[in-house]
N, C-alpha and C positions, 0 to 999 in steps of 0.2 A: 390529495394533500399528502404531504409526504413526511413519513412517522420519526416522528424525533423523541427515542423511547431511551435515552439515555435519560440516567436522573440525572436533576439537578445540581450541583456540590457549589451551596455556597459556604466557603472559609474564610475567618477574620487571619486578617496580618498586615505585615506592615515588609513594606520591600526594600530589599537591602542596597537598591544599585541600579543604574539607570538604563541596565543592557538592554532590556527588554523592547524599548522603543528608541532611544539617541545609540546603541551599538554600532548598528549595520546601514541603516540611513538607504532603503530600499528603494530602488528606481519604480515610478509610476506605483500603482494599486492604492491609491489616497492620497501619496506624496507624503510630505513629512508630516508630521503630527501634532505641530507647533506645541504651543505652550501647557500643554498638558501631557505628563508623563505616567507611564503604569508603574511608575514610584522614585523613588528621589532617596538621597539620602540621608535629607535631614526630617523627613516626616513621613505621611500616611499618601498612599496613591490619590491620585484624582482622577482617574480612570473612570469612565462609567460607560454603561452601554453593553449591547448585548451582540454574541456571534451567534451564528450559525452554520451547520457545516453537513453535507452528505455527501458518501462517496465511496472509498475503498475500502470492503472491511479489512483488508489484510493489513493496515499500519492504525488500525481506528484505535485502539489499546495504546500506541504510542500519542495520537493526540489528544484521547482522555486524559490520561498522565499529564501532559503536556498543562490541559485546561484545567486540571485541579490546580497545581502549581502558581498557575499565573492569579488563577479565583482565589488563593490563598491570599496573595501578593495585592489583588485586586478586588477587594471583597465587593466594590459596586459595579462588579463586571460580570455578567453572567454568558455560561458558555456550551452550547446545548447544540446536539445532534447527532446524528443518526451514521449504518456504512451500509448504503444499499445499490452499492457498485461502483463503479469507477464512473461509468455514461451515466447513471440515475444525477451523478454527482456533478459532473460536469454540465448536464445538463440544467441543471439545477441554479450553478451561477449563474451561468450563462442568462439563462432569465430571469434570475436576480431574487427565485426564489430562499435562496441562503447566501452567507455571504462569504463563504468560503466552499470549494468544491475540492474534494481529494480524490484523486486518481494513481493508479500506477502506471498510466500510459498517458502520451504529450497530448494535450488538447485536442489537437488537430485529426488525430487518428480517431477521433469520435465525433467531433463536433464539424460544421460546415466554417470553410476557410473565414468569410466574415466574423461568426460567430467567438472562432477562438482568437480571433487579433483584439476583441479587446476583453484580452483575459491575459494578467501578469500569473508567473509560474516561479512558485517557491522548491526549489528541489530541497528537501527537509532530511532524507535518508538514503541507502538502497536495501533493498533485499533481495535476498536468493529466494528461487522458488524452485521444487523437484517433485518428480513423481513420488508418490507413497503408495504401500501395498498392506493387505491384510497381514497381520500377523503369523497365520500359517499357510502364507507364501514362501513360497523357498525361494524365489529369485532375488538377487539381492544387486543384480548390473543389469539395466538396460540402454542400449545405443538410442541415438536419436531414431534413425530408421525403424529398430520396432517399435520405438512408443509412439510414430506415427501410424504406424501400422496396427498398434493396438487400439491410438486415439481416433483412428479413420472406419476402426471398424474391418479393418482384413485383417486383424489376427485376432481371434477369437479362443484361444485355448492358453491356459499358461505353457505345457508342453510344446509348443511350436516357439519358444523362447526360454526351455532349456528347466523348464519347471515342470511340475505333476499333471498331471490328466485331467484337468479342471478347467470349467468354462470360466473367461474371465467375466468381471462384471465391474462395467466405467462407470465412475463417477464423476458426470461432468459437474462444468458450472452455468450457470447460463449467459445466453446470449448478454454482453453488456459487463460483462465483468473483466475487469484490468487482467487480476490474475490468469484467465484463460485467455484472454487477447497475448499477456508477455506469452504464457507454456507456448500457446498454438503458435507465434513467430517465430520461439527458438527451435520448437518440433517440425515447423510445415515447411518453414523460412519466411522471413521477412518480406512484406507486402503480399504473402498467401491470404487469400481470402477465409475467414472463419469457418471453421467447418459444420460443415450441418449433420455430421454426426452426432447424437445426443444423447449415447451409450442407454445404461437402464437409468438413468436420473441423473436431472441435471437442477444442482441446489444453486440456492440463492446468494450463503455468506461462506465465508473461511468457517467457521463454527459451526455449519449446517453437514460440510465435512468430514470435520474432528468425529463427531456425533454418529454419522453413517458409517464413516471406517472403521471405525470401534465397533460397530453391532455386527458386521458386513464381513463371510469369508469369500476369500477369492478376488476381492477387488482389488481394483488401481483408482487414484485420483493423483491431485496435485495440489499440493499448499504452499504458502511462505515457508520461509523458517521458521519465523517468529510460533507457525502455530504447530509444528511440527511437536509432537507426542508420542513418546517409545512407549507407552503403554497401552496405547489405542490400534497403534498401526506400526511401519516401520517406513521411515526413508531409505530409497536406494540410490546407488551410484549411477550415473551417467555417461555414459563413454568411461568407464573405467576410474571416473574419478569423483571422491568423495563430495556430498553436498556440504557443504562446510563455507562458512565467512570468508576465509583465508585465501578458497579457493576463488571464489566469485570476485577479489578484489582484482586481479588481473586475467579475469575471463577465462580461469582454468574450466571452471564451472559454468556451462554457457546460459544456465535459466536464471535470469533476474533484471530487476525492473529498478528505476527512480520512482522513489515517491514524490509526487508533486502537489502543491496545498496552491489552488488557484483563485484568486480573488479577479474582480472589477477594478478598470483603470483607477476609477472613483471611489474604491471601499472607503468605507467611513474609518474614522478616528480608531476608534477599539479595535476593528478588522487588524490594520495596518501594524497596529502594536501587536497584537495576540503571532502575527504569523512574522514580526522580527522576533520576537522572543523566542518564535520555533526553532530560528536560525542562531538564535545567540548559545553562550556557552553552556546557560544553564541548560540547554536540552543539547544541544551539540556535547558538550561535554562529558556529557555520562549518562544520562536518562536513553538516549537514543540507542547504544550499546545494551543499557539493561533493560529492556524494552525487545530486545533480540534482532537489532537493527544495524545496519554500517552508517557509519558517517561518510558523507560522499570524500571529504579530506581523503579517506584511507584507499579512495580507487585509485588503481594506477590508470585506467582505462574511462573511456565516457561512451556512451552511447545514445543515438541520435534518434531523429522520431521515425526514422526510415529502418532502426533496425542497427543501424551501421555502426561497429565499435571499432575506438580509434584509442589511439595512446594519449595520455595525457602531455 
């Protein structure tokens, strides 16, 4: 059974505006919503029903936020679940165990071709993701070459990479996790097979990282932005250029992912509303930004489930 330990946030309110489900009017995943709206203008929602969702922890904070907001708007809507990987999650819809699955990586790349055709895909955000190092690491630029070469297991010392005399110590993530699926495509290349290196630990969530790289000298891992911590650890540069939003929006910065929120052809009523509402302005707008996240609007660039980035 799979742990949906996020608490519950039920808020009374009253919704100002019909974006939420009539905005975006989404192809397939329930179809449209007919005659019940997650609010109106001139009264109380009539929403009811409940989500669920497991999958990527690295944007799970963004669709908390998200499902307080709407629970506010929707007080007879309840919205519960869990980020325990990107495959846990996708698999998860897929048989129907929730009904929303979040991923950083396109269905397909996890799931069997059957499986993910009947699954509709909401791209909600992007995010950067970069190497991070202990604090009293002095390196502060790694090339893709040697952080395969650190994440493969043939560089083993920070000094054979222009640092101190110190063994390094990887912190993977595990098998199944978006986040290590995007790093290891932009590190190995695109359609490399996952590496069965598993440094000295290999965690479960974005959180279980923050947590080791703070206690932990001498290490490397890799996080979103969004979880990135100058207190804990530090991010460094990549080929010479800084991890930063700005850079990631035309692929100056080559590590970063689509977040995708995947429902059933079929999702039910509430479903369908909960993930246009993702899309609408009130989270497109501002929450997704403060949240530590891009709005797919602000890419110049797309990228494909092969890996392959193209201009817009």
């Amino acid at each position: 059974m799979l742990d949906f330990n996020c608490s519950r946030r039920q808020f009374l309110g009253i919704f100002g505006g019909a974006a939420a489900v009539a905005g975006l009017g989404l192809a397939g995943c329930g179809g449209e919503t007919g005659g019940t709206a997650a609010g109106s203008a001139g009264g109380s929602s009539t929403l009811t029903g409940t989500v669920t969702y497991d999958g990527a922890s690295s944007f799970q904070a963004l669709v908390e936020a998200a499902a307080e907001q709407f629970m506010a708007e929707n007080p007879d809507v309840s919205i519960t679940g869990s980020g325990n990987g990107s495959g846990t999650g996708l698999t998860a819809v897929a048989d129907g165990t929730v009904t929303i699955g979040n991923s950083d990586v396109f269905a397909e790349t996890k799931l069997d071709a059957d499986q993910a055709a009947t699954l509709v895909d909401h791209e909600v955000a992007v995010v950067g993701m970069g190497p991070v190092v202990s604090l009293n690491v002095t390196v502060d630029d790694l090339s893709l070459d040697q952080l395969k070469g650190i994440f493969s297991g043939e560089i083993t010392n920070w000094s054979e990479v222009g640092g101190e005399d110190a063994e390094i110590h990887v912190l993977n993530r595990k098998s199944g996790s978006g986040t290590r699926a995007t790093f290891e495509a932009a590190v190995f290349g695109a359609g490399a097979e996952e590496s069965t290196f598993k440094g000295d630990a290999e965690l479960d969530k974005s959180g279980d990282v923050q947590t080791q790289m703070g206690s932990t000298e001498n290490a490397i891992s890799y996080l979103d932005f969004s979880h990135f911590d100058e207190t804990k650890f530090k991010a460094i540069k990549v080929n010479g250029v800084d991890p930063t939003d700005e850079n990631v929006t035309d692929n100056s910065f080559p590590i970063w992912a689509t977040e995708h929120m995947y429902c059933q052809e079929d999702a039910d009523e509430v479903t369908v509303a909960f993930l246009e509402y993702m899309l609408s302005d009130d989270v497109q707008g501002s929450l997704v930004e403060e949240q530590g996240f891009i709005p797919v609007s602000s890419m110049t660039v797309v990228k494909d489930a092969e890996g392959n980035v193209t201009e817009k």
